[in-house]
N, C-alpha and C positions, 0 to 999 in steps of 0.2 A: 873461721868464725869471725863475727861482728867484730871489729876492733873501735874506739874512738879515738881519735888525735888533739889533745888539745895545744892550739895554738896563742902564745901569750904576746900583743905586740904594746908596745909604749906607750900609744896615744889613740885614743879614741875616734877622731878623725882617720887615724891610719887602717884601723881595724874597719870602719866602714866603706872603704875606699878595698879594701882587700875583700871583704864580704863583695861590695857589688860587679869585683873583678869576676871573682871567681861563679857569680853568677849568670851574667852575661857570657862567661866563655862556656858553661858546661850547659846553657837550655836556649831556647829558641825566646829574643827581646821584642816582647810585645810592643804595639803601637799605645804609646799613652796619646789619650786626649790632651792634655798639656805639653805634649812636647819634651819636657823633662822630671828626672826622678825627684822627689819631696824629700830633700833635704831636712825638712823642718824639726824630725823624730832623730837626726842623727845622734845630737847629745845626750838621747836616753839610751843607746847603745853600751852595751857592757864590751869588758875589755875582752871576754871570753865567747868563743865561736866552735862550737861541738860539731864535725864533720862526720857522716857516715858512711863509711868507705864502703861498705858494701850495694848500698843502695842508689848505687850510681850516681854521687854528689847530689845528694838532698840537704840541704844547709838550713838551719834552723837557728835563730837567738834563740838565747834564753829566756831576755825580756826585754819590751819593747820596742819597736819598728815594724818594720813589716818584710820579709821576706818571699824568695818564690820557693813551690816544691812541687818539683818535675815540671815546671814550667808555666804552673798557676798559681798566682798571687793569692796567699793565705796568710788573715789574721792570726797573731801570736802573740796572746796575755798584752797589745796594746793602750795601759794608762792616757795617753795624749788623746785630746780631742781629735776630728776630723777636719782635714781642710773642708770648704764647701765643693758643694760638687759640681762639674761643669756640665751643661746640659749638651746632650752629643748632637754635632755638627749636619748630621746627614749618615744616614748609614749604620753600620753595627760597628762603633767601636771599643776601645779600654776607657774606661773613665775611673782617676783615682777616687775613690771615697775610703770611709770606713774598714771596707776589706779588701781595698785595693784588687777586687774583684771585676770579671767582667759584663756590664750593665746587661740588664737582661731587654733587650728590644721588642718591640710587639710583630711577629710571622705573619706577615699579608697573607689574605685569604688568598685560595689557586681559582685560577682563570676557571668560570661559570663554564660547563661544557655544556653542549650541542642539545642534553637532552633537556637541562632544563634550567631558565632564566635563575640566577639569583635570589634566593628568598622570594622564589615561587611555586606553587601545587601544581601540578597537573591537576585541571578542573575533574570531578566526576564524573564520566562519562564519553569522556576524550581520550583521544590515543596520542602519543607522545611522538615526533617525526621523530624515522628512524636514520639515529646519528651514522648508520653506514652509508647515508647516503647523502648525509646535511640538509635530512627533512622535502629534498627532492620524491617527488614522484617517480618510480621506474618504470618506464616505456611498457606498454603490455599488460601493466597492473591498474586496479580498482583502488583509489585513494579512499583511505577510511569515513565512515560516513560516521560524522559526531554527533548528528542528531541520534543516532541506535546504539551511541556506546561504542562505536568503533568497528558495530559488525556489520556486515556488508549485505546491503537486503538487494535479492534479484530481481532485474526488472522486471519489469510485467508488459505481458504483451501489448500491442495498442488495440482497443475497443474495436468490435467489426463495426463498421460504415454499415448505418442501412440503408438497404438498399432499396431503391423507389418502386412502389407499390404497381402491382400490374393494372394497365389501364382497362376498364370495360370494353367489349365489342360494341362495333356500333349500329345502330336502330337500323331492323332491315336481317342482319346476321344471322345466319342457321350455323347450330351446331349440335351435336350429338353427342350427351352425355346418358349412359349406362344403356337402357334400353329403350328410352324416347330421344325423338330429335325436338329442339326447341327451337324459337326464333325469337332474338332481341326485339322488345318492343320501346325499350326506353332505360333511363341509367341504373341499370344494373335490377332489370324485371325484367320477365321471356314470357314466351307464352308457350304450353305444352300443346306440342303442334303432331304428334304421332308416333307411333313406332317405329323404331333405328330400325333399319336394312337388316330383313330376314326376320325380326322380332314376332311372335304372336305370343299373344297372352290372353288367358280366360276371364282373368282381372286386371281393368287398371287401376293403376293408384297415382293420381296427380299430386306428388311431393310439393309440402310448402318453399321449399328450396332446392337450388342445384346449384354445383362449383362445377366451372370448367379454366379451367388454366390456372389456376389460384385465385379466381374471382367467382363469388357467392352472386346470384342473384336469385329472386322473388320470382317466385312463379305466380302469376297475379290471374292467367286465365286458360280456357280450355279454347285452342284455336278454330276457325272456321274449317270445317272440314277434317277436325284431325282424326278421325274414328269411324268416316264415314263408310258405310258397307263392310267395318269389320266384325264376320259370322262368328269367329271363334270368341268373343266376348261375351262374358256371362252376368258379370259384377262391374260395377266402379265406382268410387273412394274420392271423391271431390274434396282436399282439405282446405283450413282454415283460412290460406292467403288468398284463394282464388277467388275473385268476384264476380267476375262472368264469365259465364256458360255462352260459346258463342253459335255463328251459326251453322245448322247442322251439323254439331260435335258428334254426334252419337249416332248423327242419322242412318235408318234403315242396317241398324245391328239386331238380325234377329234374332239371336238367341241372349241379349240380353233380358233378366230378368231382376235387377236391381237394383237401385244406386242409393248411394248414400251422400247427404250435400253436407257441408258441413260450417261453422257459425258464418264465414267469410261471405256467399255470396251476397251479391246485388239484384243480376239482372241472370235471367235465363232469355235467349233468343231467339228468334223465328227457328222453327221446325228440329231443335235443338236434339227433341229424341223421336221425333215423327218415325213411323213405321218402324218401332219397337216391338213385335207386334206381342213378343213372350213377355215386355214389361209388366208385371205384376203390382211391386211395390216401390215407392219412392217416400223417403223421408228427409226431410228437409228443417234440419236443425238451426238455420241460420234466422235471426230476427231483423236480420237488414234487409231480405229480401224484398222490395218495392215494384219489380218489374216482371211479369211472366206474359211473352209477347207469344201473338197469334200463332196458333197450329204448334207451339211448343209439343205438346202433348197427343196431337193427333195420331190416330191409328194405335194404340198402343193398347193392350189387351184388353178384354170389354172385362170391367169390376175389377177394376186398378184402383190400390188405393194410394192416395198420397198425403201426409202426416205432413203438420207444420205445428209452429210454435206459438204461433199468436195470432189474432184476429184478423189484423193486416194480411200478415201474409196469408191466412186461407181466402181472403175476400177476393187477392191478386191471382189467386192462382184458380179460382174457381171462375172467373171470368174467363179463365182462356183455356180450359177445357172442355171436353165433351160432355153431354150428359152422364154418359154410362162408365162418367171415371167417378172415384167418390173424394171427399176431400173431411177429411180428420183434423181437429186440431188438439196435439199432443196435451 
C-alpha cells in the first residue's frame, strides 16, 4: 500500500536544496532557456515535502514553488508573481514562465509534394503530373491533352490530296464510248461520228453528252458521213446540244422513216438526208434553225411532211426543198 514519509529539515534553504536533489537524480533535467533554476520562490517554500513512494518519486510541495512530476514541470497553488518570459532563441526550447511549462512552438508546414504546388488547385480540366514519375512523360505514352480535360482525343487521319483533274483528248481524237465512236472537235465537245465496231441499230439517238475516261464532253454535232448507207436505220433522235447536222449524216439510209431534231440545231448541211427515200416525217422543234443548205432533203419520199416551229424556220427550209415535200408550221 501507498505509504507517505514525511520529512522535517531546519531550515528552509536546506529543504529546497534537498527538493531539487532529489529531483534532478530521480527524472531526466530539462534544458531551461536561462540556464539556471529560479531561485526567487524559494523563501515561500514550507518546511514540509510529502514523498510518494509508490509512484515512482513524484514529489510535490504543498505550497508554493514550482516543482516537476515525472519529469514535466507543473504548476502548484503558486501565490508569487511570474518572472517575465524569455523569448526562445531559435528552435523548441524550455522556457520558465508561469508554469514553468514547455512553450508551445509553431510546426512548420511539410515540404509541398510533387502533385501539387502550395496553396494551389489543380485548375478544372487539367490533369495533375504524375508524381511516379516527377510529372515526366513515359516513352511510349500520349501526354494528357488539357485543352479536353485530360482525355486523350485520336488523331485523325490526314485529308486525301486531290488529285488533278484528267485532261481532255485532243482536237483530231477518236474514241469509242458505249455504242458510237466520236471524235474530239474541241475542249471537251466531240462530234457523233458512227457506230462502234459491229454495232447496228434501227434507232439512233445522238446523246447530249458522253464521258470517256472521267471526262464529260458535249456532243455539239452529227459528223460528215457518220450514217452514211446505213439500211438497218429506221428512226433518229437528234437532242438538244447538237447544232449541226453535217454533211451527208444520214445519207442514202433507206429504210429510214423519221427523225426527230430537237431545240439545239442551227444549220442542217448539203445532202444531209438525200436519198432517204422511205423518209416520211421530219419535225423540227428547234427555233434557231437559220440554215437548211441545198439538196438537204432531196430524193426523200414524194408527200413528206416536215413540221417547224416558226416562220423563219419554214421559209429556210422550204427554200431548199423539193416541190413534192410539204412544209407545216407547228
Amino acid at each position: 500500500m501507498n505509504r507517505l514519509v514525511k520529512i522535517k529539515l531546519p531550515k528552509p534553504r536546506i529543504a529546497y536544496a534537498l527538493s531539487a536533489a532529489l529531483i534532478i537524480s530521480m527524472s531526466p533535467v530539462p534544458a531551461f532557456a536561462s540556464g539556471s533554476l529560479d531561485t526567487s520562490t524559494s523563501d515561500n517554500v514550507q518546511n514540509s515535502i510529502q514523498v510518494n513512494t509508490v509512484t515512482g518519486g513524484t514529489i510535490g510541495t504543498t505550497t508554493g514553488g514550482s516543482v516537476t512530476t515525472g519529469g514535466v514541470v507543473s504548476p502548484v497553488n503558486t501565490p508569487s508573481p511570474a518572472p517575465p518570459e524569455t523569448p526562445p532563441a531559435g528552435g523548441n526550447q524550455w522556457i520558465p514562465g508561469p508554469s514553468n511549462s514547455p512553450q508551445a512552438t509553431a510546426t512548420p508546414a511539410p515540404p509541398a509534394s510533387d502533385d501539387n504546388q502550395p496553396g494551389t488547385t489543380a485548375a478544372p480540366g487539367t490533369t495533375p503530373p504524375d508524381t511516379t514519375t516527377g510529372g515526366a512523360v513515359i516513352p511510349g505514352t500520349t501526354p494528357p491533352d488539357t485543352t479536353t480535360g485530360g482525355a486523350v482525343t485520336p488523331s485523325q487521319p490526314p485529308a486525301p490530296s486531290a488529285s488533278p483533274s484528267p485532261a481532255p483528248l485532243a482536237v483530231g481524237t477518236k474514241f469509242t464510248a458505249g455504242k458510237y465512236i466520236y471524235r474530239v472537235t474541241g475542249t471537251n465537245t466531240v462530234a457523233l461520228k458512227g457506230f462502234a465496231k459491229g454495232v447496228s441499230l434501227s434507232t439512233v439517238t445522238a446523246q447530249n453528252q458522253v464521258k470517256y475516261k472521267n471526262v464529260v464532253y458535249n456532243v455539239t454535232k452529227i459528223g460528215d458521213n457518220a450514217f452514211k448507207g446505213q439500211a438497218g436505220i429506221q428512226k433518229a433522235i437528234i437532242r438538244k446540244n447538237i447544232t449541226d447536222v453535217s454533211l451527208k449524216s444520214f445519207y442514202n439510209c433507206k429504210n429510214l422513216s423519221k427523225v426527230t431534231i430537237r431545240t439545239g440545231v442551227k444549220i442542217i448541211r448539203k445532202q444531209a438526208f438525200m436519198g432517204c427515200s422511205k423518209l416520211k416525217t421530219v419535225n423540227i422543234t428547234s427555233p434557231s434553225l437559220s440554215q437548211v443548205k441545198k439538196n438537204a432533203f432531196k430524193n426523200i419520199k414524194k408527200g413528206a411532211v416536215i413540221n417547224v416551229v416558226n416562220k423563219q424556220a419554214r421559209l429556210t427550209v422550204k427554200a431548199a426543198i423539193p416541190s413534192n415535200v410539204k412544209v407545216n408550221q407547228m
